[in-house]
C-alpha positions as CSV (number, residue, x, y, z in Angstrom):
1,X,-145.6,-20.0,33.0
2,X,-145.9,-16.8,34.8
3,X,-144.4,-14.6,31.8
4,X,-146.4,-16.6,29.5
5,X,-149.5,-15.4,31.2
6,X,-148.8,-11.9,31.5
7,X,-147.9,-12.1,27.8
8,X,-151.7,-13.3,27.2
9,X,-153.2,-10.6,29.5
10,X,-151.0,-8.1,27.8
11,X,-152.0,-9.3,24.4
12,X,-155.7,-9.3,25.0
13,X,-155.8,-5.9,26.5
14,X,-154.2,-4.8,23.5
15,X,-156.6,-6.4,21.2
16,X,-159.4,-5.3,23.6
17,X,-158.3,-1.6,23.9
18,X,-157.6,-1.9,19.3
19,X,-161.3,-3.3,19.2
20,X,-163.2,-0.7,21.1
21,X,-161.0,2.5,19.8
22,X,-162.7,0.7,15.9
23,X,-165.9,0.9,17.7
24,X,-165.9,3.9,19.0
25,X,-165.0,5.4,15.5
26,X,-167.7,3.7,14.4
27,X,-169.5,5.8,16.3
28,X,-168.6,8.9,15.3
29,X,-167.8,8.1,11.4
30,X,-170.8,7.3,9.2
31,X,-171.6,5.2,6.6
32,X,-167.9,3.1,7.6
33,X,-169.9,0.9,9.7
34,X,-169.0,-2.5,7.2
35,X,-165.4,-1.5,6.9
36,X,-164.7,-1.1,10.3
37,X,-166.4,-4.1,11.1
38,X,-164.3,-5.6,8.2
39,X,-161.3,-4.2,10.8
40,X,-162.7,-5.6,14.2
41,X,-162.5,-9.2,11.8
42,X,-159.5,-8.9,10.5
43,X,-157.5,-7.6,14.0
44,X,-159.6,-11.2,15.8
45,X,-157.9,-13.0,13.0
46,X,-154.4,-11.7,14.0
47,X,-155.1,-11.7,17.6
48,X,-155.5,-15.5,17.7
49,X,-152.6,-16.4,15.2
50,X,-150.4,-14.5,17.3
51,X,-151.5,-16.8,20.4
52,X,-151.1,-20.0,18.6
53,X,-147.7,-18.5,17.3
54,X,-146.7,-17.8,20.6
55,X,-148.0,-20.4,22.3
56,X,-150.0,-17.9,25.0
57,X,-152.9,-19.2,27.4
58,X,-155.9,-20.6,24.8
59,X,-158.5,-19.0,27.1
60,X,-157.8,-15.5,26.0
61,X,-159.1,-16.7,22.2
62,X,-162.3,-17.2,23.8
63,X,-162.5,-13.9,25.5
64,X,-161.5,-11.8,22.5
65,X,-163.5,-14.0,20.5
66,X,-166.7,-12.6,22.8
67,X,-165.3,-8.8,22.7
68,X,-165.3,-9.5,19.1
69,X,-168.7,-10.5,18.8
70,X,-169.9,-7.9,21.1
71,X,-168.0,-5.0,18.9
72,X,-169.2,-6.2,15.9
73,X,-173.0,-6.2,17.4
74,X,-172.7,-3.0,18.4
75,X,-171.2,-1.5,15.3
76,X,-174.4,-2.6,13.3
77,X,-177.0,-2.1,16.1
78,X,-178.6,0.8,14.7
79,X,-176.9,1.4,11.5
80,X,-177.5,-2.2,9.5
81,X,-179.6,-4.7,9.7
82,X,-178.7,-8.3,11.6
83,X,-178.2,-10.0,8.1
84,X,-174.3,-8.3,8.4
85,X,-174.0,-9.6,12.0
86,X,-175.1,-12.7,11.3
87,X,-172.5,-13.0,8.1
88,X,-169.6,-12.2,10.4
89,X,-170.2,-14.5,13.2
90,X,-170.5,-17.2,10.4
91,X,-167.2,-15.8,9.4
92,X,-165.6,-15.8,12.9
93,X,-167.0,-19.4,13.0
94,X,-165.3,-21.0,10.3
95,X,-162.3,-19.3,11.0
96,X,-162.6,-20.7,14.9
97,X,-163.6,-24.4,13.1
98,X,-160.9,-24.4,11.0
99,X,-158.4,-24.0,13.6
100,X,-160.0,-26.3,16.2
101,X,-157.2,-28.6,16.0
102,X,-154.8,-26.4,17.4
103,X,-157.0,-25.6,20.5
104,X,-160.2,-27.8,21.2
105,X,-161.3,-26.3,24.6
106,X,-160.8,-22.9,23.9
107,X,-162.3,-22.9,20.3
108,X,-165.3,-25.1,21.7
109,X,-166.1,-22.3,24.4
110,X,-165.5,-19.4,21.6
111,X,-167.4,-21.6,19.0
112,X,-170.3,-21.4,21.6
113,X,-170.7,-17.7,21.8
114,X,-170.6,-17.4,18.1
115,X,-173.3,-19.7,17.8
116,X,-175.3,-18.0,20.6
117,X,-174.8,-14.8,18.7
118,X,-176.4,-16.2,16.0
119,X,-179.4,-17.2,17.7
120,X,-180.4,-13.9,19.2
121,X,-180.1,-12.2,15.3
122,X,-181.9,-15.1,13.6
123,X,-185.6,-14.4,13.0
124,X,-186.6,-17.8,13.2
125,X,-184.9,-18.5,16.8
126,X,-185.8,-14.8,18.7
127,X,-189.2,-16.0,20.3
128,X,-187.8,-18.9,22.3
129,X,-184.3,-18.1,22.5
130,X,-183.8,-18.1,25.5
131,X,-185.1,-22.4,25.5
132,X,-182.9,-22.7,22.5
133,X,-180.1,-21.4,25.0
134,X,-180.7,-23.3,27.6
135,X,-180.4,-26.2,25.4
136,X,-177.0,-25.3,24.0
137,X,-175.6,-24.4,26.9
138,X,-176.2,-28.1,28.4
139,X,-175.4,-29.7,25.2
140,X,-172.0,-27.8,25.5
141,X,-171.5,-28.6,29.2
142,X,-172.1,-32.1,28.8
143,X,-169.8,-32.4,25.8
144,X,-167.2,-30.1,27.8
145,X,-167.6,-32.6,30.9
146,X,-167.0,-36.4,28.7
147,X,-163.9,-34.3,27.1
148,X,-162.7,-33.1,30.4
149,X,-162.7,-29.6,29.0
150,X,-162.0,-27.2,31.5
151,X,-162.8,-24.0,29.7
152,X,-165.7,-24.6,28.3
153,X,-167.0,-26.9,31.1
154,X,-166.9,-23.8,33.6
155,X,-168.0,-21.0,31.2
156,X,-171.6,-23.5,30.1
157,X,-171.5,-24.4,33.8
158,X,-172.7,-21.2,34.8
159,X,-174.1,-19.8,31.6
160,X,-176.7,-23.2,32.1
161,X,-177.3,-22.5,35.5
162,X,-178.0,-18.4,34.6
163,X,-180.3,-19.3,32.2
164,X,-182.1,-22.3,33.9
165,X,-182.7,-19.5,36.7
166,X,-184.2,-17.4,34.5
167,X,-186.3,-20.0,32.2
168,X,-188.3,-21.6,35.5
169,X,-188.4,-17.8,37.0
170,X,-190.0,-16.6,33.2
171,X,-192.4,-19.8,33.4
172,X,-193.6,-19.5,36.6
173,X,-194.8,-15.8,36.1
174,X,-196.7,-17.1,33.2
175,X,-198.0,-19.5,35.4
176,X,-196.7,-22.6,32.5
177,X,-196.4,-25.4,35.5
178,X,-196.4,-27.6,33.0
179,X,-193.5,-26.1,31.0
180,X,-192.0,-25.6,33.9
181,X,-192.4,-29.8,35.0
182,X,-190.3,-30.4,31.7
183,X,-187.6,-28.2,32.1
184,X,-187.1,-29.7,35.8
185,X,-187.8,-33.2,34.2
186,X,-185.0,-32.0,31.1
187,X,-182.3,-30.7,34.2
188,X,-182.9,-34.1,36.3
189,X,-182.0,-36.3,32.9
190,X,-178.9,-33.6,32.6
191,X,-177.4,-34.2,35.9
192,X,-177.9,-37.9,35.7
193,X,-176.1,-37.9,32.4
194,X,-173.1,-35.6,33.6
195,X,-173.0,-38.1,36.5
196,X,-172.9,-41.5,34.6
197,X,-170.1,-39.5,32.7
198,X,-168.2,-38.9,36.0
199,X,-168.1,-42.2,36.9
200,X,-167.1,-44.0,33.6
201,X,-163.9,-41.4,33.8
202,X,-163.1,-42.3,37.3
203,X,-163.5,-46.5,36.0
204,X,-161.4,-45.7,33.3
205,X,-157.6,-44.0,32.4
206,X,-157.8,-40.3,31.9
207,X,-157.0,-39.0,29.0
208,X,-157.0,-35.1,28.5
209,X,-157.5,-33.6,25.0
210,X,-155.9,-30.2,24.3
């Protein structure tokens, strides 16, 4: 177990050090923006074949799936518009669905970000993203918690609890008491659900999907 985990850390900082020497020539190389995105894709695509192939720890997909993401946002910041980062996290999404199979907790957590990603580039979402957010994130906890996934329960766990902060803090400067009331009234209905869910697993044999 122990060499199998230095073998995922090792392989990650690989792919992590690969990703950001792409970005940083992005930097410095015009007009190879889409290529080099094209690059960061294709080296995500390898990075998490390799794990499955060599059976490494599934939570290092998610995390190069977010460096990813991250790399390829900052490649088209300035130089194109959000229309070629939103194509790519639709790519790195049906890449990450069609492979769900092989690792359902890890892929659920990665699927997460990509879909985050896409709500912070998509016109239509930008003026209440960060409610759209909130909403996903406890969506994903719940369905994290009746699965017993562990990954993705802990990431949404605290991702939900950042952004629930954050939400009531926002409201409350605006002086919205009443937007505030339903995003109290919204987390009360959350925890009683993640609750009833507790206790029809403890009633219940356990079964854990991978």
């Amino acid at each position: 177990m122990k060499n199998n985990d230095s073998k995922s850390i090792l392989l990650f900082l690989l792919f992590a050090f690969i990703t950001n020497l792409v970005y940083v020539a992005s930097q410095h190389i015009e007009h190879l923006e889409l290529p080099l995105a094209l690059v960061t894709f294709a080296i995500l695509i390898l990075f998490i074949v390799l794990v499955f192939k060599l059976s490494l720890r599934p939570i290092v997909i998610t995390l190069a799936t977010i460096f990813a993401l991250i790399d390829i946002n900052s490649i088209f910041y300035f130089a194109l518009p959000d229309f070629y980062t939103i194509g790519f996290t639709i790519g790195v999404l049906v890449f990450l669905g069609f492979n769900f199979k092989k690792s359902k907790d890890a892929i659920l957590a990665a699927i997460g970000f990509c879909i985050m990603n896409l709500l912070i580039h998509i016109e239509f979402f930008i003026q209440l993203e960060w409610l759209y957010l909130f909403v996903l994130h406890s969506i994903l906890f719940i369905i994290a918690s009746r699965l017993q996934f562990t990954i993705t329960k802990r990431i949404y766990l605290g991702l939900f609890s950042v952004t629930f902060f954050l939400l009531v803090i926002g409201m409350m400067t605006d002086h919205n008491y009443l937007a505030v009331f339903g995003i109290l009234l919204y987390f009360a209905v959350l925890i009683m659900i993640y609750y009833i869910i507790q206790r029809q697993q403890e009633q219940q044999p356990t079964y854990k999907i991978q």
